[in-house]
C-alpha positions as CSV (number, residue, x, y, z in Angstrom):
1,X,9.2,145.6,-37.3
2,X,5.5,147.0,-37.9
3,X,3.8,149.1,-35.4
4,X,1.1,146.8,-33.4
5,X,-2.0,147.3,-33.8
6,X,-3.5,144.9,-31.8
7,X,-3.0,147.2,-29.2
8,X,-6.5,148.9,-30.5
9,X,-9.3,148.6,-27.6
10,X,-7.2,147.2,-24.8
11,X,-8.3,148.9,-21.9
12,X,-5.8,149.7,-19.4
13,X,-6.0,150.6,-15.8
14,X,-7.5,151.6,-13.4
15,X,-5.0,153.5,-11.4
16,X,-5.3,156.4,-9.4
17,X,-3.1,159.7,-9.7
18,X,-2.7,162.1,-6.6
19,X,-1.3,165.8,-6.7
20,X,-1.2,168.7,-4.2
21,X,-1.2,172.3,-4.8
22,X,2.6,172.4,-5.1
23,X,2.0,170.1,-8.3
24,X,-0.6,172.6,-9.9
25,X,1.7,175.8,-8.9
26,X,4.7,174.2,-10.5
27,X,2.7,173.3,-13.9
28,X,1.1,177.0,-13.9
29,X,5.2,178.2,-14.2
30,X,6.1,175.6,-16.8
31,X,3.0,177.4,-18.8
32,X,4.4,180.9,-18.5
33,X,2.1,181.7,-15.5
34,X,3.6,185.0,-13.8
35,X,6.4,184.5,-16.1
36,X,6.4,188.4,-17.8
37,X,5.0,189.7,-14.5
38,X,5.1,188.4,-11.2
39,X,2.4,190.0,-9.8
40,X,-0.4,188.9,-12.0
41,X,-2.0,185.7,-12.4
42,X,-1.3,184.8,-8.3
43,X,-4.0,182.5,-8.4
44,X,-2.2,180.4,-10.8
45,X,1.0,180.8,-9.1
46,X,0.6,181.7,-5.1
47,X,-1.4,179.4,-2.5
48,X,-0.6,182.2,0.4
49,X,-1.3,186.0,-0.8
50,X,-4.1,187.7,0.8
51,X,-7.2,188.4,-1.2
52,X,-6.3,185.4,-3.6
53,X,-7.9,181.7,-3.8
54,X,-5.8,179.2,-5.7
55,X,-6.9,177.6,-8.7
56,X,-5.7,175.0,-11.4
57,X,-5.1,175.6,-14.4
58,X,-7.4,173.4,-16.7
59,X,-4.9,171.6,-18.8
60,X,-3.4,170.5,-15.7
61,X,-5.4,167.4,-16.3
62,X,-3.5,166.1,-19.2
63,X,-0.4,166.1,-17.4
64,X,-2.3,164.0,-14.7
65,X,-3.9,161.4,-17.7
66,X,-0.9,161.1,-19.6
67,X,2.2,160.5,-17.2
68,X,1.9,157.5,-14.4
69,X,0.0,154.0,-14.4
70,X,0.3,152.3,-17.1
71,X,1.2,153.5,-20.9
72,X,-0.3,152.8,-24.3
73,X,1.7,149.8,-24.8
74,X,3.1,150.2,-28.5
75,X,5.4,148.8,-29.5
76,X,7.3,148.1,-33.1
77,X,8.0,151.7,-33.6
78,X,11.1,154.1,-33.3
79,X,10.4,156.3,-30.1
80,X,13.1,159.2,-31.9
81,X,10.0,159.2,-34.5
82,X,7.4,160.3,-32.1
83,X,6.0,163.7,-32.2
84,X,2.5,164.9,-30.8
85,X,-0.1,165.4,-33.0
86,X,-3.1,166.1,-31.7
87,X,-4.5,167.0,-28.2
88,X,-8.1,167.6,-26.5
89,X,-9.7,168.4,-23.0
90,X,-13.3,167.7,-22.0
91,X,-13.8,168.8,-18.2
92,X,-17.0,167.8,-16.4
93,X,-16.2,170.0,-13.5
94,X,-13.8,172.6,-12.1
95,X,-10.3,170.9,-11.1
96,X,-9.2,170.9,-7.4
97,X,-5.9,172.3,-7.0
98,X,-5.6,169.2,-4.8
99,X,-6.9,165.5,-4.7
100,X,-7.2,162.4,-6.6
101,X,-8.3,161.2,-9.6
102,X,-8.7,156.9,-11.2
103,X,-7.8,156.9,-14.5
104,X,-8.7,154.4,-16.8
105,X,-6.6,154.5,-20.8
106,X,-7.6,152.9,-24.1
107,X,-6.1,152.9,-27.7
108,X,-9.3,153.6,-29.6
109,X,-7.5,153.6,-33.2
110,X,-4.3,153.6,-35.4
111,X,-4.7,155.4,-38.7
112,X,-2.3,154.4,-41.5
113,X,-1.4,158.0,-43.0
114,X,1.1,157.1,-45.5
115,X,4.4,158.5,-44.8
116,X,3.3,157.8,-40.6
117,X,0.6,156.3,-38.4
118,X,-1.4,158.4,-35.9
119,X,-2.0,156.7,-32.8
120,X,-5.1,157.7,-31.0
121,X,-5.8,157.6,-27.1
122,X,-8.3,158.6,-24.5
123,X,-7.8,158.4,-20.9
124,X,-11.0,159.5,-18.8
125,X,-10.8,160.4,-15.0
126,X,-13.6,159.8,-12.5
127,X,-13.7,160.5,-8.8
128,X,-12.3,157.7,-6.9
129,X,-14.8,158.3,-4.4
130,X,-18.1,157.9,-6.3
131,X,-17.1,157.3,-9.8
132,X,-18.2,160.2,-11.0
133,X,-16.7,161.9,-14.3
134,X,-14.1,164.6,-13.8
135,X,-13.0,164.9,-16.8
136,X,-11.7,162.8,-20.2
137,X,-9.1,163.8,-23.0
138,X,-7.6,162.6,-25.8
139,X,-4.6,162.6,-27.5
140,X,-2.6,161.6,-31.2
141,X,0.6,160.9,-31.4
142,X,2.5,161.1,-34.8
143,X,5.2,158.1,-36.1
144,X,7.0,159.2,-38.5
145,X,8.1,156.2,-40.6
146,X,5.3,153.5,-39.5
147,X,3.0,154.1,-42.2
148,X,2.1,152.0,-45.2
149,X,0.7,149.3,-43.0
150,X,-2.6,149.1,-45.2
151,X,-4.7,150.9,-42.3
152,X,-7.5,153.1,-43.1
153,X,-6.3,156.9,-43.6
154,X,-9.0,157.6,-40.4
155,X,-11.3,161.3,-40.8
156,X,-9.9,164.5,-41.8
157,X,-12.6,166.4,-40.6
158,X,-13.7,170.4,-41.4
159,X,-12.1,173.4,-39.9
160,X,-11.4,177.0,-41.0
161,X,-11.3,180.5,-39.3
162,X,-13.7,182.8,-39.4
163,X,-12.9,185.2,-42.8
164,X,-12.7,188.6,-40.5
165,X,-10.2,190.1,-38.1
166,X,-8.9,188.1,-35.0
167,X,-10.5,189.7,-31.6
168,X,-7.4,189.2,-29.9
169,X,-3.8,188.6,-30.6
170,X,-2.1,187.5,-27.6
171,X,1.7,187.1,-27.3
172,X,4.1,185.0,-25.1
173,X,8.1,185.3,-25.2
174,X,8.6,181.4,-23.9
175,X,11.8,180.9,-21.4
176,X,15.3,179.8,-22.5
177,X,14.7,177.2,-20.3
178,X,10.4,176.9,-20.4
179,X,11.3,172.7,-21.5
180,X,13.7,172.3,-18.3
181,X,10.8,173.7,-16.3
182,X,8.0,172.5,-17.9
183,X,9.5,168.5,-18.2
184,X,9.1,168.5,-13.9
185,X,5.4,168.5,-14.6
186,X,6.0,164.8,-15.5
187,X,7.4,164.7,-18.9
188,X,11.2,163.3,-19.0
189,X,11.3,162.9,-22.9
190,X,14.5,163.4,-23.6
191,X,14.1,165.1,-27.0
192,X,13.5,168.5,-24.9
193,X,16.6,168.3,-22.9
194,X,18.8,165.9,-24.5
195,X,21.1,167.7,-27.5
196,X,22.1,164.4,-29.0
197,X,18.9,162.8,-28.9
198,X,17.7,166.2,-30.2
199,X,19.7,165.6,-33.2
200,X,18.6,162.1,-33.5
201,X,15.4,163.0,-34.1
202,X,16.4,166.0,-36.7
203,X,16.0,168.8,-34.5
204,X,18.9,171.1,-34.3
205,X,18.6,171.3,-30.7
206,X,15.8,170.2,-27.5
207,X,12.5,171.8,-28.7
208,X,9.6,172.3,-26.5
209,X,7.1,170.2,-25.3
210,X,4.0,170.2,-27.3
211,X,1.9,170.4,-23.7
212,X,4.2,173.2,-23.2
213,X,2.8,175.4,-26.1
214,X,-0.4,174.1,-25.3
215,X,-1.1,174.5,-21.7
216,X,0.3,178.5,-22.9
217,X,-1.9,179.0,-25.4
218,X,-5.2,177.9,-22.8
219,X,-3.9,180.1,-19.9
220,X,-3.9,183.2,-22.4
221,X,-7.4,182.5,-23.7
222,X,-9.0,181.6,-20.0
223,X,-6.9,184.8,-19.2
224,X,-8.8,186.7,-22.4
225,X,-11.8,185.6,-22.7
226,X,-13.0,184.4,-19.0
227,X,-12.1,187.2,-17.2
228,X,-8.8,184.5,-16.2
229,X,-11.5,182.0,-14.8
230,X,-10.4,178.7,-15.4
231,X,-13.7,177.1,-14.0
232,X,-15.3,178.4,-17.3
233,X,-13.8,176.2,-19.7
234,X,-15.5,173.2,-20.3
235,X,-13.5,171.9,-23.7
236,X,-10.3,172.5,-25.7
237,X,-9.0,171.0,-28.8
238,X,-6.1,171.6,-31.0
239,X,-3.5,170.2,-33.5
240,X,0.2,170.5,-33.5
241,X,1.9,171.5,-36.5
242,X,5.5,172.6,-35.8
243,X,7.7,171.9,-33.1
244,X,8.4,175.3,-31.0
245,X,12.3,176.0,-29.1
246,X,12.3,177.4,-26.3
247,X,13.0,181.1,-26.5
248,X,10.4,182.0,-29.6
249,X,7.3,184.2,-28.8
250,X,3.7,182.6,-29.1
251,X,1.3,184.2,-30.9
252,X,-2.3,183.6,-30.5
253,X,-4.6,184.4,-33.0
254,X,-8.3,183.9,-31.8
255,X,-12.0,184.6,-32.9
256,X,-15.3,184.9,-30.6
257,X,-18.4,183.8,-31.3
258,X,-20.6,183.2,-28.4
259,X,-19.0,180.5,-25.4
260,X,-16.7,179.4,-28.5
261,X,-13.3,180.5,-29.3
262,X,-11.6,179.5,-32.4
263,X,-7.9,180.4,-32.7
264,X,-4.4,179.7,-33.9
265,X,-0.5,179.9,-32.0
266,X,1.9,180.6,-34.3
267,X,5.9,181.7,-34.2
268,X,6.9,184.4,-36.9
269,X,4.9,182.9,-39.6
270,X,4.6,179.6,-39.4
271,X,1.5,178.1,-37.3
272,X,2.5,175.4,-34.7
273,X,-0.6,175.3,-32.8
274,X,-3.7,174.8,-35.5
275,X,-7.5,174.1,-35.7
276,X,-8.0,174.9,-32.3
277,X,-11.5,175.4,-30.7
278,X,-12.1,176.3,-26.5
279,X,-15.6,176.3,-25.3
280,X,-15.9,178.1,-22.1
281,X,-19.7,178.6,-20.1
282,X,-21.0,181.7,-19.3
């Protein structure tokens, strides 16, 4: 059966997501918040600890775009397959560490890459009280076996580090058990829990979710570059290239110029996080 692509410009939704500050304290420890020291980073962590104001972590608003309401709807493809590809954040203003948000989703293309298809989403989030933007992201997701359908091959597009030294190299050692904390944010896919369906998918055990590496990788750069001020970032983007288990250490390789931030995450030498850019204001 051929992936559907019909599924290209249906517009699904609205529906509204609501969270409370428990929600954004339990996805700041699935991202290693206060993990190697639990006395930094409180305002990710603590709601009650004098002198500190919570806040949420930025990337806290995937988690709310991609899991409830309604899903892509695709269909004629083998879920075991399915790997994230690609992920980006636009935020339009600071997120509440409590409240509401209407989401709206749309399938905006399917790109026939030969040995796969990359499926391509956006989901944008307004204000359910006056319709104003919050935020909007997007996000790929990889089929392995579902190409060849005679689809365009979709944009490449430019990218390269700058050709001098990183201005920061910031390591995490994930948990043991970072994808059995991290999948209570929302995401139940068994493939980072589940052994056997591990195995189905040729992994030779649960690996950790792509969000997982992701939402790390942002909370060391807010913590790096914005004085660990997550109002400031107004944009990330990044590609997944290799799936991380839980237990390796994150590197992150990143470059300043200006607001911009370009940077890598790798494990030992192989880059699993790539062509990533954050944009934070001043």
């Amino acid at each position: 059966m051929a992936i559907d692509t019909s599924v290209i410009g249906v517009e699904r939704g609205p529906w509204t997501r609501t969270w409370t500050s428990d929600d954004t304290l339990l996805y700041a420890l699935g991202v290693g918040a206060g993990q190697l020291d639990p006395t930094e980073e409180l305002a990710y962590t603590t709601e009650n600890t004098a002198g500190v104001t919570q806040v949420a972590l930025p990337t806290y608003a995937i988690v709310l775009a991609q899991f409830g309401g309604p899903q892509i709807g695709l269909t004629g493809v083998d879920f075991t397959q399915l790997l994230h590809a690609e992920q980006a954040l636009t935020r339009h203003r600071p997120l509440p560490v409590a409240g509401s948000v209407e989401l709206t989703r749309r399938v905006t293309d399917i790109w026939d890459k030969g040995s796969g298809a990359l499926v391509v989403s956006t989901t944008t989030g307004t204000d359910p009280a006056d319709g104003t933007p919050m935020f909007a992201t997007r996000s790929s997701v990889f089929v392995r076996g579902a190409g060849g359908f005679g689809g365009e091959r979709g944009p490449s597009g430019d990218f390269a580090v700058p050709e001098r030294a990183p201005d920061a190299e910031l390591r995490f050692p994930t948990a043991v058990n970072q994808a059995l904390l991290y999948r209570l944010t929302g995401d139940r896919n068994p493939l980072h829990a589940d052994p056997k369906f591990a195995a189905a998918a040729g992994f030779a055990r649960p690996i950790l979710h792509g969000l997982a590496t992701y939402g790390s990788t942002v909370r060391l750069l807010v913590n790096a570059f914005a004085d660990g001020d997550p109002t400031r970032l107004s944009s990330v983007d990044g590609r997944f290239t290799k799936p991380v288990t839980p237990g390796d250490e994150l590197v992150v390789t990143a470059w300043q110029d200006g607001g911009t931030v370009t940077f890598r995450t790798s494990v030992g030498d192989q880059v699993v996080l790539d062509r990533g850019r954050v944009e934070f204001t001043a």
